[in-house]
C-alpha positions, -999 to 999 in steps of 0.1 A, spaced: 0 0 0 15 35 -11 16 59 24 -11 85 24 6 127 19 -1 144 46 2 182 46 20 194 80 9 228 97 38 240 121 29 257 158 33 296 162 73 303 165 84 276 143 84 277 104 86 243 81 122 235 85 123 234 121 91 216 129 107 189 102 133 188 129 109 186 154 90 155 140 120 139 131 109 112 154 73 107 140 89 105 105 111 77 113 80 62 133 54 64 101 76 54 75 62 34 49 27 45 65 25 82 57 50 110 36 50 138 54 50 177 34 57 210 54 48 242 46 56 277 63 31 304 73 31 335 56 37 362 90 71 365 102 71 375 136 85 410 148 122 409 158 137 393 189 104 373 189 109 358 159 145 341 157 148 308 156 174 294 182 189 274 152 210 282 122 193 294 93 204 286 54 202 320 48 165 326 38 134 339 58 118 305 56 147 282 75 162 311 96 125 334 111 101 321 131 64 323 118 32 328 130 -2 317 109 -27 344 128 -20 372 158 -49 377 188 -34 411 188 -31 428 158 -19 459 166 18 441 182 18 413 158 20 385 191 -8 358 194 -15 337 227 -43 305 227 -57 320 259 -57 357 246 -95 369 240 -98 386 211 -127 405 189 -107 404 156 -73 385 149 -54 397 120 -36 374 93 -58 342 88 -72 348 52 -31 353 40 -30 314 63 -53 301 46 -44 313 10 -8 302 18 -20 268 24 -45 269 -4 -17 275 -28 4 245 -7 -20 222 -20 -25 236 -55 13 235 -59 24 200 -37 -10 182 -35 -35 169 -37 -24 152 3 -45 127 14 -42 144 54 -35 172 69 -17 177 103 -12 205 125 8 210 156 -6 241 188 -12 268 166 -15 254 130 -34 222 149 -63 254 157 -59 265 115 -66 228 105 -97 226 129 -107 261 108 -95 243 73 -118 213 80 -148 236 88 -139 257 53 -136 224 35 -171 206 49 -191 243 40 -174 243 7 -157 277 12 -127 262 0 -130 238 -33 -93 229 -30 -93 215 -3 -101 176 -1 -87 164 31 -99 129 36 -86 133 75 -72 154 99 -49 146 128 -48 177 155 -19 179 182 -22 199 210 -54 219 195 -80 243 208 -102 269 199 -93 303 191 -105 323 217 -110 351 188 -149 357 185 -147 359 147 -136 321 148 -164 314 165 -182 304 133 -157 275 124 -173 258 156 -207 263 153 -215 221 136 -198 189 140 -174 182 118 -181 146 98 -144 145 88 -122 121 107 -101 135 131 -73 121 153 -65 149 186 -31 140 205 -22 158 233 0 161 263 -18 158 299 16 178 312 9 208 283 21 239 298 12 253 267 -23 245 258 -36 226 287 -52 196 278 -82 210 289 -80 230 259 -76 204 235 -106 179 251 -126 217 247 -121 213 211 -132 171 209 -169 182 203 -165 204 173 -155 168 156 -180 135 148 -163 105 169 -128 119 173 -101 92 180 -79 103 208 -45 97 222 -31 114 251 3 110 261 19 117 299 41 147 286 43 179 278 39 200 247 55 184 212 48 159 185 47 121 205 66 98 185 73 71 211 68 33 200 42 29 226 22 55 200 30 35 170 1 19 171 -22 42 178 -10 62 147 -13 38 125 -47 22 136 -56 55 126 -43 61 91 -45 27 80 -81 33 71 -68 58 40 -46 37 25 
């Protein structure tokens, strides 16, 4: 069986290249199961925030951390547990990851980690009230998710989604407490869920192997 593309949406503060490095792990763990494809988002962040503790190649997208949408527009910063009326930057997300798919697709998945796991929660509602007619996910896998807590996100949580979903998280998130993430379990139809004893990053222990791959193996 070929592995099923699956279309990776990094956290806030990371870009592509680094949360390749970060899922190194999962990779190894999935081969032969799933290819993996990352894409970066299109904000930098402002300077000082937005360097990456890692040598760059040179270009924006390896050496600047990124950000897919800020809950406060005016200083370009964005926090899960920030109220909001209006974010600023998630039609340019969403067009960046429109054009992802028109140029590198069509994936099979789509997976997002804190921040981008939020967007893909958005993309699936755009996808199931075809808003968006190029995306086709046939299933989404969500670590460490939640809700934005902007109000004008509030309509990507207003039906259950029928797409299947898998949600990971860490019960020892200092990040987004998994609280947060079990918050966003109704806005899915039958969610398969894995939780995991650490903290907040990608699990990609063998003890999870399965659990990954019970999942996926129903889209190959």
């Amino acid at each position: 069986m070929a592995p099923v593309r699956v279309l990776c949406v990094h956290g806030y503060r990371q870009n592509g290249a680094s949360f390749r490095e970060k899922t190194g792990a999962l990779r190894k763990l999935l081969k032969n199961k799933a290819e993996l494809f990352y894409v970066n988002a299109p904000h930098l962040l402002v300077q000082g925030e937005g360097e990456l503790n890692r040598e760059g190649d040179g270009t924006d997208g390896n050496r600047y951390a990124r950000g897919w949408w800020f809950s406060d527009p005016v200083a370009r910063t964005f926090s899960a547990q920030q109220p909001c009326e209006r974010g600023a930057g998630l039609d340019e997300s969403v067009a960046a990851l429109r054009q992802a798919v028109r140029q590198d697709g069509p994936f099979d998945g789509v997976l997002g980690f804190s921040q981008g796991a939020a967007l893909v929660a958005m993309l699936c509602a755009l996808q199931e009230s075809n808003a968006e007619p190029d995306f086709a996910f046939r299933f989404a896998i969500l670590v460490a998710a939640f809700r934005s807590a902007c109000v004008q996100h509030l309509r990507f949580y207003s039906s259950p989604l029928q797409i299947p979903s898998m949600h990971v998280f860490g019960l020892e998130d200092g990040v987004i407490p998994a609280d947060m993430s079990r918050d966003l379990l109704s806005v899915f139809r039958e969610p398969y869920v894995l939780t995991h004893t650490g903290g907040h990053f990608v699990p990609a222990a063998s003890t999870h192997k399965q659990s990954y791959q019970n999942f996926l193996e129903r889209f190959q």
